[in-house]
NUKOL-791246 format. One record per residue: residue number from 1; residue in one letter; x, y, z of N, C-alpha, C in turn. Coordinates in steps of 0.001 Angstrom, whole numbers, plus 500000, padded with zeros to 6 digits. Layout:
# residues N
- NUM:A:X:Y:Z:X:Y:Z:X:Y:Z
...
***
This chain:
# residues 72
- 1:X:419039:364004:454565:417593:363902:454505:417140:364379:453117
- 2:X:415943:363765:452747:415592:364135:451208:414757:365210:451069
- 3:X:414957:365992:450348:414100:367150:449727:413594:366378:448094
- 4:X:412231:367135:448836:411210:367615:449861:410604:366836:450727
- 5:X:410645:367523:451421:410386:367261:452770:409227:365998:453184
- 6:X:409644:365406:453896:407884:364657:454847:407455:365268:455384
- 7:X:406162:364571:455097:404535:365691:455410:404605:365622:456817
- 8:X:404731:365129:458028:404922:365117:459267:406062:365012:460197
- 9:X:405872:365938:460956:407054:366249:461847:406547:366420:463460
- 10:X:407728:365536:464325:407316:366452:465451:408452:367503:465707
- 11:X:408138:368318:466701:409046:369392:467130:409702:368749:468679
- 12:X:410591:368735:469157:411612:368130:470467:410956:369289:471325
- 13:X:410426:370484:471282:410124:371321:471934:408625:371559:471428
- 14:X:407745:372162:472496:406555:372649:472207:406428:374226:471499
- 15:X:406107:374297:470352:405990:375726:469234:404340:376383:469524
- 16:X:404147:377453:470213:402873:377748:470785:401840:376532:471045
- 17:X:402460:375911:471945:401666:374900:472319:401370:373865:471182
- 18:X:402115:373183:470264:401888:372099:469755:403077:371646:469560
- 19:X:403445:370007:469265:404232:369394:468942:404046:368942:467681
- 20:X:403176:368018:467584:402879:367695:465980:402515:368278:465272
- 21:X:403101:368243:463307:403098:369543:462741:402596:369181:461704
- 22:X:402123:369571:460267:402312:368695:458626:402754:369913:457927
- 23:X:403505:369429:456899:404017:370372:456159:402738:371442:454951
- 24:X:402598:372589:455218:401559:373245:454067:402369:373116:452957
- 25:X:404047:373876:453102:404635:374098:451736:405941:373912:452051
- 26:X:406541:374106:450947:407600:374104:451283:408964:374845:449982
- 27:X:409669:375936:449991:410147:376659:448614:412167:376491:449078
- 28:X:412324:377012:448014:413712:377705:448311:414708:376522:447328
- 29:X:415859:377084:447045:416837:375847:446840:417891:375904:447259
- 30:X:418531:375266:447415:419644:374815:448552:419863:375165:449773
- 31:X:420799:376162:449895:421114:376976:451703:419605:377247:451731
- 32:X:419141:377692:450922:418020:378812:451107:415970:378142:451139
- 33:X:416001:377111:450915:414979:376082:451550:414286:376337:452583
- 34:X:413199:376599:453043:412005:376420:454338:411421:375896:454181
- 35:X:410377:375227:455330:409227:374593:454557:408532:375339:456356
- 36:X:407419:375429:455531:406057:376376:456267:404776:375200:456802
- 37:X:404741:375193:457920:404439:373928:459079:403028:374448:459521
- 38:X:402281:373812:460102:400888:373604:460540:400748:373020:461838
- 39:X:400352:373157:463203:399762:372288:464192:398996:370967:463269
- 40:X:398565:370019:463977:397606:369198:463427:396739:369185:463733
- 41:X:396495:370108:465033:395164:370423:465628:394433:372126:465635
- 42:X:395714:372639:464343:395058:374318:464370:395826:374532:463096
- 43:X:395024:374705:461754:395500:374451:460356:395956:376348:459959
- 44:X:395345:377101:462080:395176:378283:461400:396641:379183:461840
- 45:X:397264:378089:462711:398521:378190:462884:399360:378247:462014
- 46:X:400392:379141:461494:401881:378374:460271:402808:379014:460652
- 47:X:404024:378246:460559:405295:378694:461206:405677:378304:459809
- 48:X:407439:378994:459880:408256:378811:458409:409769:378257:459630
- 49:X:410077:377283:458566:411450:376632:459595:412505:376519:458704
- 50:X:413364:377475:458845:414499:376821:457292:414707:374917:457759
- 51:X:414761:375054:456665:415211:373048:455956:416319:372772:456978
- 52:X:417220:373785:457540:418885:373120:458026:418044:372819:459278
- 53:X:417272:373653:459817:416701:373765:461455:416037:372197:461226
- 54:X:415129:372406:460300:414149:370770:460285:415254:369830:460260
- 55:X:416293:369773:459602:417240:368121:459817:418222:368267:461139
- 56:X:417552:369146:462361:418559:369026:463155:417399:367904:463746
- 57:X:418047:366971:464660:417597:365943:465352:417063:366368:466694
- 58:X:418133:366824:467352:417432:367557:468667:416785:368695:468763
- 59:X:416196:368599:467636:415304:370102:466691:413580:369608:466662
- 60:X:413986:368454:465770:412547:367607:464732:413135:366684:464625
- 61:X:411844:365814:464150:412244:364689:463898:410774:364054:462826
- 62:X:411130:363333:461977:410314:363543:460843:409308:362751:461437
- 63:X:407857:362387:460989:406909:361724:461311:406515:362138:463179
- 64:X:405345:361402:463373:404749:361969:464604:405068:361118:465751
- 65:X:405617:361470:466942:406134:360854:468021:405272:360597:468438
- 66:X:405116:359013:469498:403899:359283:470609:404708:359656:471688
- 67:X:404040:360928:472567:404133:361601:473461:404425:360944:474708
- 68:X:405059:360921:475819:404211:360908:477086:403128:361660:477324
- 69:X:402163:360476:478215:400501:361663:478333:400698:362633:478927
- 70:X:401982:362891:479810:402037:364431:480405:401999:365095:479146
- 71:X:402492:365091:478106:402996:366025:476947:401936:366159:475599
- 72:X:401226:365319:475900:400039:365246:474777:399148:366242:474843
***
């Protein structure tokens, strides 16, 4: 996957109640890379995810999933 990162992600799991995320930032180089995430519906939310966690698949997955409406 390319660094830096895409601006949207979903999460395979719900992170205090959201799935869809956009990237605020993102630092580090190599092993040592995070990028620092946003709800899309609470900008006042931010989580930090190292880079290895974001390219796991059954982790994230880049751009925004549509949900089932149970999950939306």
């Amino acid at each position: 996957m390319r660094w830096p990162p895409n601006k949207a992600w979903t999460s395979a799991s719900k992170i205090q109640g959201y799935r869809h995320f956009e990237v605020k930032s993102f630092k580090g180089k190599g092993d040592d890379r995070w990028v620092e995430l946003y709800p899309v519906n609470n900008k006042e939310i931010v989580i930090n995810v190292p880079w290895n966690e974001l390219k796991t698949y059954s982790k994230w997955t880049s751009g925004w999933l549509q949900l089932p409406k149970e999950e939306t």
